[in-house]
KOLKEKE-688297 format. One line per 4 residues: number of its first residue (from 0); for each residue x, y, z of C-alpha. Coordinates in Angstrom, 2 decimals, always signed. Example, Ala and Ser with C-alpha at 12.3 -4.5 7.8 and 13.67 -1.06 7.14 Angstrom:
2
0	+12.30:-4.50:+7.80  +13.67:-1.06:+7.14
REM end
This chain:
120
0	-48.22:+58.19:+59.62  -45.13:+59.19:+61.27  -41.90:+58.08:+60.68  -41.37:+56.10:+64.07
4	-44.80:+54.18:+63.21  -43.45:+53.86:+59.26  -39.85:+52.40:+61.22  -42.04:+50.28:+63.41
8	-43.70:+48.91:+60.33  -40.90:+48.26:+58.46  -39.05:+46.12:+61.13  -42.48:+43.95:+61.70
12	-42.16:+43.38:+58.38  -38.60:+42.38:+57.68  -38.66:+40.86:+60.73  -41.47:+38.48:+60.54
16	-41.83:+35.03:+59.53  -43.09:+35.64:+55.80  -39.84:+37.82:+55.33  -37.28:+35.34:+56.68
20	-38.96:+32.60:+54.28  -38.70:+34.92:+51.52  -35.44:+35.36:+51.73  -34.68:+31.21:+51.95
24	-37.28:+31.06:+48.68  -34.82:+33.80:+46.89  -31.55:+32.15:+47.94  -32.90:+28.73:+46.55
28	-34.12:+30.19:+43.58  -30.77:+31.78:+42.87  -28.96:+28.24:+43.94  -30.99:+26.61:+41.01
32	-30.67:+29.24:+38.82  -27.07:+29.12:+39.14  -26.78:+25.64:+38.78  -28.58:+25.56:+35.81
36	-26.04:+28.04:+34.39  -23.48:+25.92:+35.06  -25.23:+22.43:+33.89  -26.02:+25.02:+30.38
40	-22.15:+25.62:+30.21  -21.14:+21.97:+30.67  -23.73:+21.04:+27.84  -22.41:+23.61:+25.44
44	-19.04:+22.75:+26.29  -19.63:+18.69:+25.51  -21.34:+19.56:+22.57  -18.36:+21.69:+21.28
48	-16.17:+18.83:+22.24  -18.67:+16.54:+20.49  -18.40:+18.51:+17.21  -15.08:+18.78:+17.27
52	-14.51:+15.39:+17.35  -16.84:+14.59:+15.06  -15.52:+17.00:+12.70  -12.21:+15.42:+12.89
56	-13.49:+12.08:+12.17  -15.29:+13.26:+8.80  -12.26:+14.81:+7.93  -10.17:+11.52:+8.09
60	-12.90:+9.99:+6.24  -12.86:+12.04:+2.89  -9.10:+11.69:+2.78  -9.52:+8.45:+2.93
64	-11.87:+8.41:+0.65  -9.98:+11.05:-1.79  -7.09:+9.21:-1.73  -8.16:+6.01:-2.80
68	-9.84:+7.65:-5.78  -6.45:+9.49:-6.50  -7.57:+13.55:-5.36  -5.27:+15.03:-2.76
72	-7.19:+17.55:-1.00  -3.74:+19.17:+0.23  -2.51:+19.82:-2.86  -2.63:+22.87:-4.26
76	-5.46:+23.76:-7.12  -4.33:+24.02:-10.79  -4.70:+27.85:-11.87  -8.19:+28.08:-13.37
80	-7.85:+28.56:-17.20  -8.10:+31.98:-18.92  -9.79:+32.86:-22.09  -9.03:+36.14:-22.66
84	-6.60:+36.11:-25.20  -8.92:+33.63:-26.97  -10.41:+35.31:-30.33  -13.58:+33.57:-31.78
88	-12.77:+33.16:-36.11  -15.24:+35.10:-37.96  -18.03:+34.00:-38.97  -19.06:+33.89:-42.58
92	-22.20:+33.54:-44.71  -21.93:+31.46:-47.17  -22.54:+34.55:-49.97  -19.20:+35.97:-48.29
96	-17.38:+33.08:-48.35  -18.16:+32.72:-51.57  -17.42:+36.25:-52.62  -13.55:+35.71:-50.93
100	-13.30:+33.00:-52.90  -13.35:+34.90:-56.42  -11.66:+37.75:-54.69  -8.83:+35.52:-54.00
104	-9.16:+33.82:-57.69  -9.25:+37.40:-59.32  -5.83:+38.32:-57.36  -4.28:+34.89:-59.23
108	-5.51:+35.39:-62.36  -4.19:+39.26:-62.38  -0.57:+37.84:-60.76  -0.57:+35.50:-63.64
112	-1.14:+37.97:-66.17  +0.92:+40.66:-64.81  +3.88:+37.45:-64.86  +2.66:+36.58:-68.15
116	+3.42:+40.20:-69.54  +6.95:+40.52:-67.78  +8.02:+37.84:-69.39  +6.50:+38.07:-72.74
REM end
């Protein structure tokens, strides 16, 4: 083939019938396309509008609904409560706590005697 009968082809084909429809079928497709862009955006955007609303309207609802039970949701929230400082007592057996016990009666009876014998 040479290139005047490749040129020759070309233009029979561009220029024919099945070409020119072709080209109508593309510019409708991209028509609908595009309007189906556009009828996407609108939906998204109503839906955002929707929610929005919506949203709003739940809101009003729990404060109405917090205030009549007495919670104000705009106030703020007490400091949660910290235990560090907080030491547990220690915990005794009874055989321990009963051992203290005539520790601590030992310690009065030797006071008492050491009194006793300053005096006497």
């Amino acid at each position: 083939m040479t290139g005047k009968s490749i040129r020759q082809f070309l233009r029979d084909l561009l220029g024919s019938r099945l070409a020119e429809v072709m080209q109508t079928e593309i510019l409708r497709l991209q028509m609908e396309n595009q309007q189906l862009r556009q009828d996407k955006d609108q939906t998204i955007a109503e839906l955002r509008s929707e929610k929005a609303q919506l949203t709003a309207t739940v809101a009003l609802y729990q404060m109405n609904i917090n205030r009549r039970v007495g919670i104000d949701p705009t106030a703020k929230r007490p400091d949660k409560p910290s235990f560090a400082s907080f030491k547990s007592p220690k915990v005794q057996t009874p055989w321990q706590a009963e051992v203290e016990a005539h520790d601590k009666q030992n310690e009065a009876e030797l006071e008492a005697e050491a009194a006793a014998a300053a005096k006497g």
